[in-house]
DSSP file (Angstrom, degrees, kcal/mol; ACC not computed):
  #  RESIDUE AA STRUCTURE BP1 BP2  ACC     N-H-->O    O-->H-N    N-H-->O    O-->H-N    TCO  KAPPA ALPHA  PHI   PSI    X-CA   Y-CA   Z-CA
    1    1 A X              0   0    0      0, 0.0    20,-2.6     0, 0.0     3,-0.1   0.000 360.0 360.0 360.0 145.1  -12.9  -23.6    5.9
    2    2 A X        +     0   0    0      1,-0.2    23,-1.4    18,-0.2     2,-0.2   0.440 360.0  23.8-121.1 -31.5  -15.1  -21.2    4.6
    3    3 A X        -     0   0    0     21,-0.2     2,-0.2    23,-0.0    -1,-0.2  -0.592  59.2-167.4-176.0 131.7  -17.8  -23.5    3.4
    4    4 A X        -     0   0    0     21,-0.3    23,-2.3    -2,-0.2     2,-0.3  -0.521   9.6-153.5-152.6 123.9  -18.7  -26.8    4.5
    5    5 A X  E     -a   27   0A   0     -2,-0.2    23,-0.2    21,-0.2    21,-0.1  -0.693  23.5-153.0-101.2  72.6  -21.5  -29.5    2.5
    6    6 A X  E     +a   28   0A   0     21,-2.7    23,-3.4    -2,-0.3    25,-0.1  -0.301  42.7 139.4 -62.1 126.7  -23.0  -31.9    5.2
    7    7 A X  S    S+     0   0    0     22,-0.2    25,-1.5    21,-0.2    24,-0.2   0.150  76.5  39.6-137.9  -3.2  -24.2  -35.3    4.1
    8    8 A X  S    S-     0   0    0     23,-0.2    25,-3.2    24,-0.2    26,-0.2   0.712  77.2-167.9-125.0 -56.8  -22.9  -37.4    7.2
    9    9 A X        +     0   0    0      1,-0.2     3,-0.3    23,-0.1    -2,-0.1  -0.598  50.3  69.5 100.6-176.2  -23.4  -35.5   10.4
   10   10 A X  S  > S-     0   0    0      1,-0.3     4,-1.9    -2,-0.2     3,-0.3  -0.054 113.6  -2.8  72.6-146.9  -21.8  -36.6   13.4
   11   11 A X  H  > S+     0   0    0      1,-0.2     4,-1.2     3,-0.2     3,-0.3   0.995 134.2  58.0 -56.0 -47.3  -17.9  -36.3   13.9
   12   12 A X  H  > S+     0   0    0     -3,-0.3     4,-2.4     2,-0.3     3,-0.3   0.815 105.7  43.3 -43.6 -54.9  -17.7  -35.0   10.3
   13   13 A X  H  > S+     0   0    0     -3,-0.3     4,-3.1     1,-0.2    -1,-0.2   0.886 119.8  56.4 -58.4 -40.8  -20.1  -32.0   11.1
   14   14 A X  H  X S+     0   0    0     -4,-1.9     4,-0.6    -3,-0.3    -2,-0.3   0.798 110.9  37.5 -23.8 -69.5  -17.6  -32.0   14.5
   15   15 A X  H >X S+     0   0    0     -4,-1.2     3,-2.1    -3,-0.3     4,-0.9   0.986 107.4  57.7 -54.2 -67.3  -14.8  -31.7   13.0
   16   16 A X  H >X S+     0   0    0     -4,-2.4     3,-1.6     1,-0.3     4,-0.8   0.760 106.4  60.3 -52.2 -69.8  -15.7  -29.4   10.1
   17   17 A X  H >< S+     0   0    0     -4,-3.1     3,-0.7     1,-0.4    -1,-0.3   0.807 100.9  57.0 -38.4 -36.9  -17.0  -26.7   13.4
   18   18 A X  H << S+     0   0    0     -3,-2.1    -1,-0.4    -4,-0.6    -2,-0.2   0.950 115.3  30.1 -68.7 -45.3  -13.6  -26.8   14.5
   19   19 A X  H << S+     0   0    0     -3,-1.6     2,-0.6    -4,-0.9    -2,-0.2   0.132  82.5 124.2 -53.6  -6.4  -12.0  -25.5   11.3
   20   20 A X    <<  -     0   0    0     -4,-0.8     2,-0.3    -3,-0.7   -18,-0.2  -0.494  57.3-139.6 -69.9 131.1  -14.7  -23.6   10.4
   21   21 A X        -     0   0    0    -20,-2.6    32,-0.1    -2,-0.6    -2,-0.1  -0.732  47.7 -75.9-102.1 143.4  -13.2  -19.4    9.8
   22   22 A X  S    S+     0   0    0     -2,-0.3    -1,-0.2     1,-0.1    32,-0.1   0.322 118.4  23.3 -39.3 168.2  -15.2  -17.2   11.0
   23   23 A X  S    S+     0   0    0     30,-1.8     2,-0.3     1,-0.1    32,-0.3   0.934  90.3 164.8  23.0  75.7  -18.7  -16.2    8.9
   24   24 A X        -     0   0    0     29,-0.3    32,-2.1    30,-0.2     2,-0.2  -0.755  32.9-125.7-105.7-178.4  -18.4  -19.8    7.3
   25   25 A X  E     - b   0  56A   0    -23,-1.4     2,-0.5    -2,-0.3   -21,-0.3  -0.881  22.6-176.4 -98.4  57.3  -21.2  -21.3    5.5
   26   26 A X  E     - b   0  57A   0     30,-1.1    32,-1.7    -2,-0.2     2,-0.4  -0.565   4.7-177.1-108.2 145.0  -22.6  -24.6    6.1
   27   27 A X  E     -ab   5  58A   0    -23,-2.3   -21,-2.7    -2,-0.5     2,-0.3  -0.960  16.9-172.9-121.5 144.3  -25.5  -26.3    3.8
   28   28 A X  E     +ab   6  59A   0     30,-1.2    32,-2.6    -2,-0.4   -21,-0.2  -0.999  20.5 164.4-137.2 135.9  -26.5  -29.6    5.3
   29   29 A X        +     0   0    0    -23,-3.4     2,-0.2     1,-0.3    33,-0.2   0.369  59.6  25.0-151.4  26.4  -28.7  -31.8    3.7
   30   30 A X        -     0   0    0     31,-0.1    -1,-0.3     1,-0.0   -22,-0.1  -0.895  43.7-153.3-170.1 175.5  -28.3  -35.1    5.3
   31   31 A X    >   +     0   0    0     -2,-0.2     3,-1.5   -24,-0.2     4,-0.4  -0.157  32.6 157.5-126.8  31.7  -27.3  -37.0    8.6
   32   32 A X  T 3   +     0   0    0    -25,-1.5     3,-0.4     1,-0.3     4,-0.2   0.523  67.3  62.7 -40.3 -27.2  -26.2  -40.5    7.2
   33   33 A X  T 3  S+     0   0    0    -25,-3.2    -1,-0.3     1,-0.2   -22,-0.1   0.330 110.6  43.2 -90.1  16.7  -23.9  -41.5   10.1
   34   34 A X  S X  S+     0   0    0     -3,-1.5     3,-1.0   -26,-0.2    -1,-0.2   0.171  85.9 100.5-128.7  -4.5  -27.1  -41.4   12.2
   35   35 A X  T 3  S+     0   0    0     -3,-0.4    -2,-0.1    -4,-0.4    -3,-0.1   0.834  86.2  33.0 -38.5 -57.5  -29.3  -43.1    9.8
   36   36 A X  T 3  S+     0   0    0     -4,-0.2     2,-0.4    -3,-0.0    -1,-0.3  -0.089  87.1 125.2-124.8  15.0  -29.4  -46.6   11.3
   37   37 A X    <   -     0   0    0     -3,-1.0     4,-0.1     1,-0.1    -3,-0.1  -0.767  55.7-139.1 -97.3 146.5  -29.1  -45.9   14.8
   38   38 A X  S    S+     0   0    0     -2,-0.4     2,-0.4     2,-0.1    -1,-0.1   0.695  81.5  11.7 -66.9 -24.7  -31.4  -47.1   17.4
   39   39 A X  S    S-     0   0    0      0, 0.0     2,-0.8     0, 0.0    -2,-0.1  -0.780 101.3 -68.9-134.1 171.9  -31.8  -44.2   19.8
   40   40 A X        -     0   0    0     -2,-0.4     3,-0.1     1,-0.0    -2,-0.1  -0.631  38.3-134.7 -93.2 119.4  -30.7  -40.7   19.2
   41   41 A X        -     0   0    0     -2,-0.8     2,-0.2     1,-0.2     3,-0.1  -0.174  19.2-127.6 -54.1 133.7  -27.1  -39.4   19.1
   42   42 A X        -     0   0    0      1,-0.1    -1,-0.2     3,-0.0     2,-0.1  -0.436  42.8-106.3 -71.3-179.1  -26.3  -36.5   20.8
   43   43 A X        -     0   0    0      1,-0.3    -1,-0.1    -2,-0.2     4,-0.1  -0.270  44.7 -51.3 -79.3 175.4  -24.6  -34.1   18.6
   44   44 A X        -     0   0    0      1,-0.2    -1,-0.3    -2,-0.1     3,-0.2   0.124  52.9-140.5 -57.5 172.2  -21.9  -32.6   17.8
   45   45 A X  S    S+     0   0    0      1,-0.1    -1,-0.2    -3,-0.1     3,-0.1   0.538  95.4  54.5-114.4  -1.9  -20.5  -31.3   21.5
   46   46 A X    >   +     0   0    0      1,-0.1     3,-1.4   -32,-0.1    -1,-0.1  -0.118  52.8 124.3-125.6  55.7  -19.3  -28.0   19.9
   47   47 A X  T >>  +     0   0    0      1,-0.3     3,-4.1    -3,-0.2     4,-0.7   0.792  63.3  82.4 -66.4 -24.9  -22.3  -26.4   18.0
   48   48 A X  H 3> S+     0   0    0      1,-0.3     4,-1.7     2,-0.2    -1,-0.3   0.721  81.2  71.8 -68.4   5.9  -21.5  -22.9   20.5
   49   49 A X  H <4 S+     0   0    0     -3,-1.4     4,-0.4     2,-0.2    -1,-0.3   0.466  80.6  68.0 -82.0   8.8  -18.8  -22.4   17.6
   50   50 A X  H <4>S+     0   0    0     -3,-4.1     5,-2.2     3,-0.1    -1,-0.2   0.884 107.6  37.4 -76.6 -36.1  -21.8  -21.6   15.6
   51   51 A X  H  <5S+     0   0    0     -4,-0.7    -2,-0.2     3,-0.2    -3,-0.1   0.951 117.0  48.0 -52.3 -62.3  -22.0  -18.6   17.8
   52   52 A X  T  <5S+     0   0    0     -4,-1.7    -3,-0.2     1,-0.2    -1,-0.1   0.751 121.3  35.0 -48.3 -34.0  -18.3  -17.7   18.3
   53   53 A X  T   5S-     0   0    0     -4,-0.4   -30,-1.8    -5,-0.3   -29,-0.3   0.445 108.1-118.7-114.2  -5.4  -17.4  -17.9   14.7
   54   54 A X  T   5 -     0   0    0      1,-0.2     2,-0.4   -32,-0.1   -30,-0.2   0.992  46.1-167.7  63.1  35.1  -21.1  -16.3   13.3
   55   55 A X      < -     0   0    0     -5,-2.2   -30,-0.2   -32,-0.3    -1,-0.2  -0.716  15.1-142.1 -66.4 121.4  -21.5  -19.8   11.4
   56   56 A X  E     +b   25   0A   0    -32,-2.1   -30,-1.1    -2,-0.4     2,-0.2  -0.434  24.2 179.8 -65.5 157.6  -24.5  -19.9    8.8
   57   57 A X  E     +b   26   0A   0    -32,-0.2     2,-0.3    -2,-0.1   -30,-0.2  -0.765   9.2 162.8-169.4 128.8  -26.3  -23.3    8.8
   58   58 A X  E     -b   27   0A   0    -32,-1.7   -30,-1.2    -2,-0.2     2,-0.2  -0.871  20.1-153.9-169.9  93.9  -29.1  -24.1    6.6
   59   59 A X  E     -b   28   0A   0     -2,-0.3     2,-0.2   -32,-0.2   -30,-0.2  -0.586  20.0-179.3 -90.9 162.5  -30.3  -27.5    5.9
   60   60 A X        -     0   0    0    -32,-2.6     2,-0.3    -2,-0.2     3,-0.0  -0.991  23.6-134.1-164.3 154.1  -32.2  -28.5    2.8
   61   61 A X    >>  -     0   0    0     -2,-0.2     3,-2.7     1,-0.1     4,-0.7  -0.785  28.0-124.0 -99.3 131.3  -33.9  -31.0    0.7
   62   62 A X  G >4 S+     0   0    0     -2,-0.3     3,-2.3     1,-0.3     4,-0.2   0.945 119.8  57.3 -52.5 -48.5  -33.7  -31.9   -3.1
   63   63 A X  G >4 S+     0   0    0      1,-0.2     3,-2.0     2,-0.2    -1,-0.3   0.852  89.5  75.8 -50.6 -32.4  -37.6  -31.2   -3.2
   64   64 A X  G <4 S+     0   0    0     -3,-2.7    -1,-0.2     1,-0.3    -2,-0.2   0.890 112.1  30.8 -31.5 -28.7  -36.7  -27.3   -1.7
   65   65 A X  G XX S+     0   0    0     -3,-2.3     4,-1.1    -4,-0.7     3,-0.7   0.246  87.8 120.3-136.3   6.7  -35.6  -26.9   -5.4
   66   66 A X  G X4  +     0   0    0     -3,-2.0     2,-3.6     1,-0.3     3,-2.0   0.816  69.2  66.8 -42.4 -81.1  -38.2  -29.4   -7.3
   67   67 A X  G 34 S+     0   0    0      1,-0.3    -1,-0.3    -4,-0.3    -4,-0.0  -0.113 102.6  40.3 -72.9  52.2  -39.6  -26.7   -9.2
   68   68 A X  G X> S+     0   0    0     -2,-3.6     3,-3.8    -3,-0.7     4,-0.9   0.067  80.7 104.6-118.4 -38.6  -36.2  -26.0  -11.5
   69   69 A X  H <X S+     0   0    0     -3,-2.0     4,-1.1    -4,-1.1    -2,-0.2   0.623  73.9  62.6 -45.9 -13.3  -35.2  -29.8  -12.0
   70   70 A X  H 3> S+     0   0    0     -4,-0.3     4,-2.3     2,-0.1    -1,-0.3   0.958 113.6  36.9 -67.3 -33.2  -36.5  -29.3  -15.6
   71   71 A X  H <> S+     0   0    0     -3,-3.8     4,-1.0     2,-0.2     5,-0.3   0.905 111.5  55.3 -62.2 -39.2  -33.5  -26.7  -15.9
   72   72 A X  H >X>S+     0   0    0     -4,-0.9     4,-3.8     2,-0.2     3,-1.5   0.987 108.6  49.1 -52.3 -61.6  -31.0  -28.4  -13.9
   73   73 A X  H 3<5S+     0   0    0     -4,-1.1     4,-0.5     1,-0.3    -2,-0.2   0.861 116.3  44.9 -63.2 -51.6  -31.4  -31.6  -16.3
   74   74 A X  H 3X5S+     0   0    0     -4,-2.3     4,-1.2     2,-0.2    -1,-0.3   0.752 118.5  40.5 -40.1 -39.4  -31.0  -29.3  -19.5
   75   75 A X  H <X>S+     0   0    0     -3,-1.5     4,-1.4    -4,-1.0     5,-0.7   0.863 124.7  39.0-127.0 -67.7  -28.0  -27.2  -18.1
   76   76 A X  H  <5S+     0   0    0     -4,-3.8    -1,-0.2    -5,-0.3    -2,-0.2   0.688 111.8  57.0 -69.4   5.7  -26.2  -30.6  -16.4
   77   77 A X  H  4<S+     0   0    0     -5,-0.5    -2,-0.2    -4,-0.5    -1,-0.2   0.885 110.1  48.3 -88.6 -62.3  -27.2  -32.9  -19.5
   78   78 A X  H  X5S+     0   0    0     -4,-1.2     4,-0.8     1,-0.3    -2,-0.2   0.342 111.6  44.3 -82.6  13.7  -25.2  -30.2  -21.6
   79   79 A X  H  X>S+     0   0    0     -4,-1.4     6,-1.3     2,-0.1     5,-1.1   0.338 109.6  60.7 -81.1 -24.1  -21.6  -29.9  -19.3
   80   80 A X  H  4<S+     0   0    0     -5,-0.7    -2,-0.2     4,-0.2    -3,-0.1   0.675 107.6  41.2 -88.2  10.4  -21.7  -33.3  -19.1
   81   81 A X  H  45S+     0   0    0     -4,-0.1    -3,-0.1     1,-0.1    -2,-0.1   0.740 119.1  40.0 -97.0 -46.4  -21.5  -33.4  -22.8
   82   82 A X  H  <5S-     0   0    0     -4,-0.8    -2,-0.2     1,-0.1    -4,-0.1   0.263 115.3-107.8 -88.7  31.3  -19.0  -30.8  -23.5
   83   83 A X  T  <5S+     0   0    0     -4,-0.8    -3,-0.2     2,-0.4     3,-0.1   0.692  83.2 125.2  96.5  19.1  -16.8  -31.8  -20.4
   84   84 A X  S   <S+     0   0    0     -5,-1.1     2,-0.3     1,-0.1    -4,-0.2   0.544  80.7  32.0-120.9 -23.2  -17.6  -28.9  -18.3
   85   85 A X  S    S-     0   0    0     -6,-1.3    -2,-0.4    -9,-0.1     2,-0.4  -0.947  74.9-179.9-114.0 137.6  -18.7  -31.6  -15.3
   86   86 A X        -     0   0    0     -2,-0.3     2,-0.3    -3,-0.1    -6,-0.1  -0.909  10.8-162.4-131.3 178.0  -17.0  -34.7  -15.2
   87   87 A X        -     0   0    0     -2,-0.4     2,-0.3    -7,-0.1    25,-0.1  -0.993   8.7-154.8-151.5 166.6  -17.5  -37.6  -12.8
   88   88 A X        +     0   0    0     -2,-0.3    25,-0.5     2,-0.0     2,-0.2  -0.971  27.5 168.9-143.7 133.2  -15.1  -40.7  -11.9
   89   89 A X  E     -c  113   0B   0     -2,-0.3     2,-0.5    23,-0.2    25,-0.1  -0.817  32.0-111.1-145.2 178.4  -17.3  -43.7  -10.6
   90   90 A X  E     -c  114   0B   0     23,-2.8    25,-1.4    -2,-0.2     2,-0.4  -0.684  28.5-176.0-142.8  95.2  -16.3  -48.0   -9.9
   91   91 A X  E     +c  115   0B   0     -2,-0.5     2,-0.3    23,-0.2    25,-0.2  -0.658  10.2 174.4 -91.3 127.3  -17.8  -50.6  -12.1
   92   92 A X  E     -c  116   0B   0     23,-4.1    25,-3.3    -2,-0.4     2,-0.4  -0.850  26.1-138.2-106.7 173.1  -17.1  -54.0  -11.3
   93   93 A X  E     +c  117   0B   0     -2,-0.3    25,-0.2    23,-0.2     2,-0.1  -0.968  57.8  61.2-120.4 130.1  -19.3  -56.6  -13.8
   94   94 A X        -     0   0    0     23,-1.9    24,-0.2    -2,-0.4    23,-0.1   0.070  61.4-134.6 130.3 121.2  -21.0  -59.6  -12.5
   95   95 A X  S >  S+     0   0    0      1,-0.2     3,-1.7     2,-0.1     4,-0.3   0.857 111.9  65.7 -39.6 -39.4  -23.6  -60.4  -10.1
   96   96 A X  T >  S+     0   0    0      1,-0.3     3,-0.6     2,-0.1     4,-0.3   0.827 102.9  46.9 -93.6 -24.2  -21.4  -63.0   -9.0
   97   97 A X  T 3> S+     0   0    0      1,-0.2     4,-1.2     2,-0.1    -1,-0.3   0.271  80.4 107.0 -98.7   7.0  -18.8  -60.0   -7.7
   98   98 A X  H <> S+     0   0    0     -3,-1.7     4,-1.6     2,-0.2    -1,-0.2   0.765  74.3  45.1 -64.4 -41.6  -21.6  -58.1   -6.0
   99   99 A X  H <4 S+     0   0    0     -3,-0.6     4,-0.3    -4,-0.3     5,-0.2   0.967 116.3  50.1 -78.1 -29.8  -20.6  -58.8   -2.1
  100  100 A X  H >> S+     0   0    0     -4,-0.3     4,-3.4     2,-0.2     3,-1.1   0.908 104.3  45.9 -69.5 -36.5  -17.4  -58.1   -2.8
  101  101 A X  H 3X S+     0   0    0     -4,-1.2     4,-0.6     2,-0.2    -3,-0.2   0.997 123.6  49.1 -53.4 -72.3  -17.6  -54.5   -4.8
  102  102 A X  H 3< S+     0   0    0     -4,-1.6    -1,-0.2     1,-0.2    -2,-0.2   0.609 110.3  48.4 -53.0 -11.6  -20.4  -53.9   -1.0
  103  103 A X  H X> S+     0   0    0     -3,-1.1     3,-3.0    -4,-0.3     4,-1.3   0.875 106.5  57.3 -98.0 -47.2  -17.5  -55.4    1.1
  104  104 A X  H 3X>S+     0   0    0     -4,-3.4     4,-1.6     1,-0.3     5,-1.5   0.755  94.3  69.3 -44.4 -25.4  -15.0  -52.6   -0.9
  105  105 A X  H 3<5S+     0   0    0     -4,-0.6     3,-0.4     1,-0.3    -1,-0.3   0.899  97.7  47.3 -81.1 -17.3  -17.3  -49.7    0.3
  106  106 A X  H <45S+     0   0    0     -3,-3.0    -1,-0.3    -4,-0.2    -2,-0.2   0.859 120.4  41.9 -72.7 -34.5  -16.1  -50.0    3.9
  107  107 A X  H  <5S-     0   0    0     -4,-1.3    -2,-0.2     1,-0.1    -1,-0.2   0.633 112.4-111.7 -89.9  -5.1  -12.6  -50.2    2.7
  108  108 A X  T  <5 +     0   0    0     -4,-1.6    -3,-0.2    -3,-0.4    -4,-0.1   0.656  68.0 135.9  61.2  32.2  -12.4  -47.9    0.5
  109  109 A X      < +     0   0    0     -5,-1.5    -4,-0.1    -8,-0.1    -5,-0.1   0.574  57.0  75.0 -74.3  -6.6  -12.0  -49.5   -2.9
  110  110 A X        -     0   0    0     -6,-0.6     4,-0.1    -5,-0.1     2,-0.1  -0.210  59.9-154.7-103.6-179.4  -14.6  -47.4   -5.0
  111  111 A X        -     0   0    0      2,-0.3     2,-0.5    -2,-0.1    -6,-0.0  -0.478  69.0 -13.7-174.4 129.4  -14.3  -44.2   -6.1
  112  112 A X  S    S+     0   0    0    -23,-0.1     2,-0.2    -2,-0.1   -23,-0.2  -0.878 130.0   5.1 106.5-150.1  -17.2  -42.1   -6.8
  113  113 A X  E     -c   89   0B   0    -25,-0.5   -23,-2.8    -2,-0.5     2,-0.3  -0.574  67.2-129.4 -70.8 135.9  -20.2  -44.5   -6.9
  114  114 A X  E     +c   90   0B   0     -2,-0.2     2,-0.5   -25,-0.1   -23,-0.2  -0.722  42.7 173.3 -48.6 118.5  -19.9  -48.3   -6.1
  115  115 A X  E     -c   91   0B   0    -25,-1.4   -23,-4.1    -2,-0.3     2,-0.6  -0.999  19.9-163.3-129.1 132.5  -21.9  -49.8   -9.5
  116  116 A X  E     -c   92   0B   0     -2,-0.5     2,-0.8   -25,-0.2   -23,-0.2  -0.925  17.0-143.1-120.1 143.5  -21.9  -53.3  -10.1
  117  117 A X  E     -c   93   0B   0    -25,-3.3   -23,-1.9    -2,-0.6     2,-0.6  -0.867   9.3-133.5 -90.5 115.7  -22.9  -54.2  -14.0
  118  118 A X              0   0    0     -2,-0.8    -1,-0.1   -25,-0.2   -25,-0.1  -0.666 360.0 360.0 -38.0 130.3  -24.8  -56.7  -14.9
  119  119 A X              0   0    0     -2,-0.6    -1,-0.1     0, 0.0    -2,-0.0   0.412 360.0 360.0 -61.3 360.0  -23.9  -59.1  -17.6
């Protein structure tokens, strides 16, 4: 792998080190699978492949880049009109169908975003 988008942390960032070809690339910009835990996780247990393999690693925040988001919203408004970005998301409708659509994200039932519509 050559370049790597961290959003989870933990075994993901773990794994992805193991695979990682030399001079790779990782941008990280969140640690979800560590989110809700009580004490602190170690880490991954092979970060010295950042050494071995001359792994980049660079976290960042959507606010790094506040001062473009008026461009971003122009530039992505228009590929997502002519078809040049797409996205695939999973609407169920009904309040009433709301625990189940939240039970579906463990299992994998969604894809893309979980949305539930109200009627």
């Amino acid at each position: 792998m050559d370049v790597y988008f961290d959003n989870v942390g933990g075994d993901h960032l773990r794994a992805a080190l193991e695979v990682a070809k030399p001079r790779a690339r990782f941008a990280i910009c969140g640690m979800i699978s560590g989110y809700n835990d009580e004490k602190p996780v170690p880490g991954p247990d092979n970060l010295a492949a950042m050494v071995i393999k001359s792994i980049s690693m660079r976290g960042f925040l959507v606010l790094d880049h506040f001062d473009i988001l008026p461009e971003f919203i122009a530039d992505m408004a228009g590929w997502l009109a002519d078809g040049r970005v797409t996205y695939r998301d999973t609407v169920v409708s009904g309040l009433e169908n709301a625990p189940q659509a939240f039970i579906g994200l463990f299992s994998g039932e969604n894809l893309g975003k979980m949305l539930v519509k109200l009627n």
